[in-house]
Every structure is written in structure tokens, then in C-alpha cells.
BAVEX-569884 format. One record per residue (C-alpha): residue in three letters; x negated, y negated, z negated. Coordinates in steps of 0.2 Angstrom, whole numbers. Example, Ala and Ser with C-alpha at 12.3 -4.5 7.8 and 13.67 -1.06 7.14 Angstrom:
% BAVEX-569884
<site code="Ala" x="-62" y="22" z="-39"/>
<site code="Ser" x="-68" y="5" z="-36"/>
***
This chain:
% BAVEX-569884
<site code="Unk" x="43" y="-163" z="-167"/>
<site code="Unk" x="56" y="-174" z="-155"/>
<site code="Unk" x="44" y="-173" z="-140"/>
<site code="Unk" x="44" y="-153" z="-143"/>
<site code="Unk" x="62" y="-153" z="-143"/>
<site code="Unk" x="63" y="-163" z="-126"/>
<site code="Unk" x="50" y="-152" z="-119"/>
<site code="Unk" x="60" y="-135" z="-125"/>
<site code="Unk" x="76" y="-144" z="-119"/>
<site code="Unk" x="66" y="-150" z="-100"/>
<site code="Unk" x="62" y="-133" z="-98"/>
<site code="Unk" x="78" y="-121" z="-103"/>
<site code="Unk" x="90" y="-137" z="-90"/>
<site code="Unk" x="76" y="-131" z="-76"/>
<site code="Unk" x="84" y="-114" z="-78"/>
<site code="Unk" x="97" y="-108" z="-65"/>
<site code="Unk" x="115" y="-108" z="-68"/>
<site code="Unk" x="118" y="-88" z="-68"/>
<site code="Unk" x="105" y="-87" z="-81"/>
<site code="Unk" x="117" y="-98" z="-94"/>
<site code="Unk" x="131" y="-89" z="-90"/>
<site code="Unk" x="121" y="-74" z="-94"/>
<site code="Unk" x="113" y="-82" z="-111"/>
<site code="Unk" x="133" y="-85" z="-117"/>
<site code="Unk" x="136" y="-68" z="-113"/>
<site code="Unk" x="123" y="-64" z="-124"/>
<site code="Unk" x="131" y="-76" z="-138"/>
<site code="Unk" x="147" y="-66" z="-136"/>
<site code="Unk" x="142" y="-51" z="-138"/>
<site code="Unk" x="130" y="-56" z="-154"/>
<site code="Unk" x="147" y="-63" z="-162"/>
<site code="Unk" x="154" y="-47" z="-158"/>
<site code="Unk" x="140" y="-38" z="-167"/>
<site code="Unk" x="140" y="-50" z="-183"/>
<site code="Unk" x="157" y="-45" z="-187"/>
<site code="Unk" x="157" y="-26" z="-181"/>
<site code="Unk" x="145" y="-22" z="-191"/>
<site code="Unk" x="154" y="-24" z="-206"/>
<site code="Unk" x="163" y="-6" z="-202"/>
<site code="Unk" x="146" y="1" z="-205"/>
<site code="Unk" x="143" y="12" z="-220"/>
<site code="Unk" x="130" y="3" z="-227"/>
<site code="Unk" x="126" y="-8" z="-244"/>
<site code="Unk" x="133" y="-25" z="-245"/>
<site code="Unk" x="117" y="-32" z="-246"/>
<site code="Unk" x="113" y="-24" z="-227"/>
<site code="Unk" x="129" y="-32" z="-223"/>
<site code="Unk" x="124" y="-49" z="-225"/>
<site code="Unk" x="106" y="-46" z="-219"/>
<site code="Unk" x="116" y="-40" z="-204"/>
<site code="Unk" x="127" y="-53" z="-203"/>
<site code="Unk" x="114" y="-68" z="-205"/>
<site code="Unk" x="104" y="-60" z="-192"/>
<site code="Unk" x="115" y="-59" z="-175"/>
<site code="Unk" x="127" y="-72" z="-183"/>
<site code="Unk" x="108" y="-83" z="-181"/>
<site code="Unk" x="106" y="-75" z="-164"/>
<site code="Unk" x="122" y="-79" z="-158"/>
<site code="Unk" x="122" y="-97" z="-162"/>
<site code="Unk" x="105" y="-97" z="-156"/>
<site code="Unk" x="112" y="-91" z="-138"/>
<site code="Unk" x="128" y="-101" z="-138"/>
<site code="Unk" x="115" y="-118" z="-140"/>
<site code="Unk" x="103" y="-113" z="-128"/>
<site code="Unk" x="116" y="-108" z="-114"/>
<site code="Unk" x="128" y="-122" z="-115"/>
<site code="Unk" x="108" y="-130" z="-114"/>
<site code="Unk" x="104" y="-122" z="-99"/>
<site code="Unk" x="121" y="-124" z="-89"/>
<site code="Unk" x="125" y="-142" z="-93"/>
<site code="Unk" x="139" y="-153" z="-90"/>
<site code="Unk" x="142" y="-150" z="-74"/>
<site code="Unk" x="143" y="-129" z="-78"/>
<site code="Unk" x="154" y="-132" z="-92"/>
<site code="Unk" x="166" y="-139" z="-79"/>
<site code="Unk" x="162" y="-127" z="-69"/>
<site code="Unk" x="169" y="-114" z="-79"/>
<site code="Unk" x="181" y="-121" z="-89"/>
<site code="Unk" x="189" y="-122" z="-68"/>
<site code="Unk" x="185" y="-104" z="-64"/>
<site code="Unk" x="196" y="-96" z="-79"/>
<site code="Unk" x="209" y="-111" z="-77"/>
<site code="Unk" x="210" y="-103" z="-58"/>
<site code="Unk" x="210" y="-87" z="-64"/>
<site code="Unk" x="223" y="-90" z="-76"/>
<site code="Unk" x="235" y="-99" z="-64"/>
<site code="Unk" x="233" y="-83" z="-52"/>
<site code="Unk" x="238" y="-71" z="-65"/>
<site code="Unk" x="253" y="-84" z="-69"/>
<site code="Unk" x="258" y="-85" z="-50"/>
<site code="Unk" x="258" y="-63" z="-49"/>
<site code="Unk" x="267" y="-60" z="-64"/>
***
């Protein structure tokens, strides 16, 4: 099982970086889902089918794009909305 692992995580860290910034996309907009659908008008039960579901698919994402952009595009990130931060900051 550990060899399969390293092989799933060898081959989602060969991916490029646009495509883990898409894949956490994906996870925000499963979060999004997992909670909004509470406002449907739908039994209870359906809610927490619903909510397991793309609350599942949303971790799911979240893993495999924080695998997929690494350490190096975490920091890459993290220093593209501190910029974008400081430049709202400087025109206010």
C-alpha cells in the first residue's frame, strides 16, 4: 500500500503548477457546496448524504493540490496575496 501511495504522490508532484492552483480551486468551491446545500429543501438525511459527499471531495482536492503544487507553490502563493494585499493597503 506505501509503494502505491509514493507512486500516486510521484505522479500528481509531476503535474504543473497551474494545475494545483486549479485543483484548490476545486476544493473551495466543494466547501462552498458542502455548506450551501443545507438551504435546500430537502430531508435531513439528504443533508448529510450531501454534506459527507463534497465535504469528502473537498478534502480530497485540498490534499491533492497542496500535493501537486509543493512547498515551493505554497510560498509562492502565500507571496502573491501578501503583494496583493500590501497594494490594496498602499491605494486605500
Amino acid at each position: 500500500m506505501k509503494k502505491f501511495l509514493l507512486y500516486i504522490k510521484e505522479k500528481l508532484q509531476k503535474l504543473s503548477f497551474k494545475t494545483g492552483v486549479f485543483v484548490l480551486c476545486l476544493c473551495v468551491l466543494c466547501y462552498i457546496v458542502s455548506f450551501a446545500q443545507m438551504l435546500l429543501p430537502v430531508s435531513k438525511g439528504t443533508h448529510g448524504i450531501l454534506f459527507i459527499v463534497f465535504f469528502g471531495l473537498a478534502k480530497t482536492f485540498q490534499y491533492g493540490g497542496l500535493t501537486i503544487v509543493g512547498i515551493e507553490g505554497v510560498k509562492r502563493l502565500k507571496s502573491f496575496f501578501k503583494k496583493k494585499k500590501e497594494k490594496n493597503k498602499n491605494t486605500e
